[in-house]
Legacy VTK file of the C-alpha trace (Angstrom):
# vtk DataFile Version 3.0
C-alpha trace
ASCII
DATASET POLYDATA
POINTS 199 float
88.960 108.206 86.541
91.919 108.384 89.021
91.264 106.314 91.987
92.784 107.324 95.331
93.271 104.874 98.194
93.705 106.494 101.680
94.776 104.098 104.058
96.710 104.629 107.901
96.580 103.268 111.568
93.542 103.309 113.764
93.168 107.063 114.647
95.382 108.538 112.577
92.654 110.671 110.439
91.602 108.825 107.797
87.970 109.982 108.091
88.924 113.509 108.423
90.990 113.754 105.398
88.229 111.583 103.783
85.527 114.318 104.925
87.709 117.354 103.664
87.639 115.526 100.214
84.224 114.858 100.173
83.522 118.947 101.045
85.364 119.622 98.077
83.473 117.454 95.727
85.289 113.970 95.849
83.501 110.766 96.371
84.417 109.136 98.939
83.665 105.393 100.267
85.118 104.008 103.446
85.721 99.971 103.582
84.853 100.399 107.425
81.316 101.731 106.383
80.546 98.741 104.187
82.170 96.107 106.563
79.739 97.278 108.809
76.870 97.253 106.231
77.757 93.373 105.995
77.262 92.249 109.351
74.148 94.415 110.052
71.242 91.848 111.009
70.548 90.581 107.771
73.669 91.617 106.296
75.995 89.247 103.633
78.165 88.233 106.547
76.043 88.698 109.742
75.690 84.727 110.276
78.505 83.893 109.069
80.274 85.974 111.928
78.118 84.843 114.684
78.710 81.148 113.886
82.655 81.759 113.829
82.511 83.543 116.818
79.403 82.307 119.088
76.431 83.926 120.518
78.370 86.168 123.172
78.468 88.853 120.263
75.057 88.936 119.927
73.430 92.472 121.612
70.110 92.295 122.701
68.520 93.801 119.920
69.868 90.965 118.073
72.719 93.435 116.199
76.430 92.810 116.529
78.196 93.746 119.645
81.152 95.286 117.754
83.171 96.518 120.945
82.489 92.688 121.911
83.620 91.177 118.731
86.445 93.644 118.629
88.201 92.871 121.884
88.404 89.117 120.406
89.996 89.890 117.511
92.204 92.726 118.384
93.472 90.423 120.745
93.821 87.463 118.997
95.853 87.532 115.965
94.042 84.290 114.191
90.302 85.491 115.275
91.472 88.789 113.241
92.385 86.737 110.090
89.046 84.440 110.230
87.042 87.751 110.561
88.954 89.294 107.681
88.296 86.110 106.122
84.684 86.038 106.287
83.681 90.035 105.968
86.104 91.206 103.694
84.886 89.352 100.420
81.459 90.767 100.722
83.511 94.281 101.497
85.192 94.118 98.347
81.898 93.514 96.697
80.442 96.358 97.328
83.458 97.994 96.708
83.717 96.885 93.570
80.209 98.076 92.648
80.365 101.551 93.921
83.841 102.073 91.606
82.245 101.080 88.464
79.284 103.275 89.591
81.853 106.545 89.488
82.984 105.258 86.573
79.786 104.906 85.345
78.621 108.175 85.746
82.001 109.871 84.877
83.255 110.891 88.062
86.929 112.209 87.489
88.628 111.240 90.618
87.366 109.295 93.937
88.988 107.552 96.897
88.501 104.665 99.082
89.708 104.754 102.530
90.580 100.981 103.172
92.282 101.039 106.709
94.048 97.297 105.733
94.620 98.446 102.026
98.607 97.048 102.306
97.447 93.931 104.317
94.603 93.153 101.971
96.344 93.295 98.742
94.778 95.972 97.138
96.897 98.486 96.835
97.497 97.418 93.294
94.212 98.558 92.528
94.750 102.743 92.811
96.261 104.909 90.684
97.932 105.984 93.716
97.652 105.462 97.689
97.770 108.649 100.527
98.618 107.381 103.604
97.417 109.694 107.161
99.913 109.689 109.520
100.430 111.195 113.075
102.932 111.082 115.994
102.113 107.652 117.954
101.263 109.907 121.043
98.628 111.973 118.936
97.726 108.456 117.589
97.219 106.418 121.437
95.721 109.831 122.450
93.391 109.915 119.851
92.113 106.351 119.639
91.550 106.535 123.787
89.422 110.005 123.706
87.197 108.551 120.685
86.578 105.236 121.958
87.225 104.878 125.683
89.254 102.034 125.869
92.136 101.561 128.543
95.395 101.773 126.852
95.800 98.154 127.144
93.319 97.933 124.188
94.355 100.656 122.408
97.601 99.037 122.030
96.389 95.803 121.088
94.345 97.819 117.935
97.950 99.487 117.243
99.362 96.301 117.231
96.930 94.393 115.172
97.877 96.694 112.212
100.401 97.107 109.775
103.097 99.799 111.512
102.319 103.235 109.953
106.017 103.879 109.426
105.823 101.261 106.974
102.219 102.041 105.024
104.094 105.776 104.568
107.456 104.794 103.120
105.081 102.748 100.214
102.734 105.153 99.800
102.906 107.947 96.989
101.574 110.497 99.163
102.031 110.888 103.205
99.336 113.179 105.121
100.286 114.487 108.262
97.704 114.661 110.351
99.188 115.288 113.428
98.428 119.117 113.077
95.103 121.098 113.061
92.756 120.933 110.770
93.515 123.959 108.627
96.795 121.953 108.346
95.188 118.998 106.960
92.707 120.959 104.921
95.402 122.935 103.188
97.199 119.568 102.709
94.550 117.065 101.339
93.285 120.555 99.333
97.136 120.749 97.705
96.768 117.052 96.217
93.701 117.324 94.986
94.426 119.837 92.947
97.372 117.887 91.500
94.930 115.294 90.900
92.702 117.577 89.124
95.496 118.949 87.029
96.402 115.182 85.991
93.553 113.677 85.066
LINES 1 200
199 0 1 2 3 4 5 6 7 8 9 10 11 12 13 14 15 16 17 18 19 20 21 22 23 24 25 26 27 28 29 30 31 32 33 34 35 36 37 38 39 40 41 42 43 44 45 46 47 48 49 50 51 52 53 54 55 56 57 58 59 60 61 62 63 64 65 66 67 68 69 70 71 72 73 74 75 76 77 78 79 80 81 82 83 84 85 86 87 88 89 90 91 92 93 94 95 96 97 98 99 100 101 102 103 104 105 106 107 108 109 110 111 112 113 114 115 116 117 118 119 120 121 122 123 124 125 126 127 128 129 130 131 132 133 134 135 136 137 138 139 140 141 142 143 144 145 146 147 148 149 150 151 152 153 154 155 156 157 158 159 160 161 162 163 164 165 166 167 168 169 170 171 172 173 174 175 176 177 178 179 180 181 182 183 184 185 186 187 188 189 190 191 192 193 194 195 196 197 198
């Protein structure tokens, strides 16, 4: 099986290029999926994060207030590593079980869009690693639209991340998304069919 990591900044169209894959018949995981499946009530890390971070996340319906949680650790460079700390071993868990499901079952290629894939340590782990990447005005623009934040906060997500300039110049493969999405299509289309004709 050739496994695909597809990483990039907040915004930058990670889930879109993971969508067009999946359309063509490519499973596809995405690490922010199963971080949230973690810290849903009940969830591997859901105490854990309310106990290093205090009750103020708590919604009313008892769930994680993730806007909440993520203005405290977008802001703060150390809350960001504890949190990191605490959700991503049960992340690469489950991970770790859905891979050697594909393989499992014989699936011939699959990716995993990890949006901290360089800062985690796990690019090492991929066959190879396609980065999305878009103007930083698409990017802000993008990022304020979806979410509503003020561009204060929007920053501070930019920020909190590796800079995209650098996740392209080690990846194998650089996306542009910056362009429709015929553009992307006909680009994330393009390398899967060099994947196909590889493995």
């Amino acid at each position: 099986m050739r496994l695909i990591g597809l990483t990039g900044g907040i915004g930058t169209g990670k889930s879109t290029v993971g969508h067009i894959a999946a359309e063509a018949g490519v499973p596809v995981t995405d690490a922010d999926d199963l971080a949230h499946a973690t810290t849903v009530v009940g969830g591997p890390a859901y105490e854990a994060v309310i106990a290093a971070f205090g009750p103020t996340i708590v919604a009313s319906d008892d769930s994680i207030d993730r806007r909440r949680l993520g203005d405290i650790v977008f802001a703060d460079p150390e809350a960001l590593q504890r949190l990191n700390a605490i959700v991503h071993p049960a992340v690469r868990h489950l991970m770790f079980t859905q891979i050697e499901q594909w393989r499992q079952s014989g699936v011939t290629a699959a990716i995993v869009i990890i949006p901290l894939l360089y800062e985690s340590g796990l690019a090492g782990l991929f066959d190879e690693v396609w980065v999305a990447s878009c103007p930083p005005d698409v990017q802000r623009q993008r990022v304020q639209q979806r979410d509503g934040f003020a561009m204060t906060h929007v920053e501070d997500r930019i920020r909190a991340q590796m800079p995209l300039a650098l996740k392209a110049a080690r990846a194998d493969q650089v996306i542009d998304t910056g362009g429709d999405h015929a553009s992307v299509a006909a680009q994330v289309t393009a390398l899967l069919q060099r994947t196909k004709e590889t493995t």
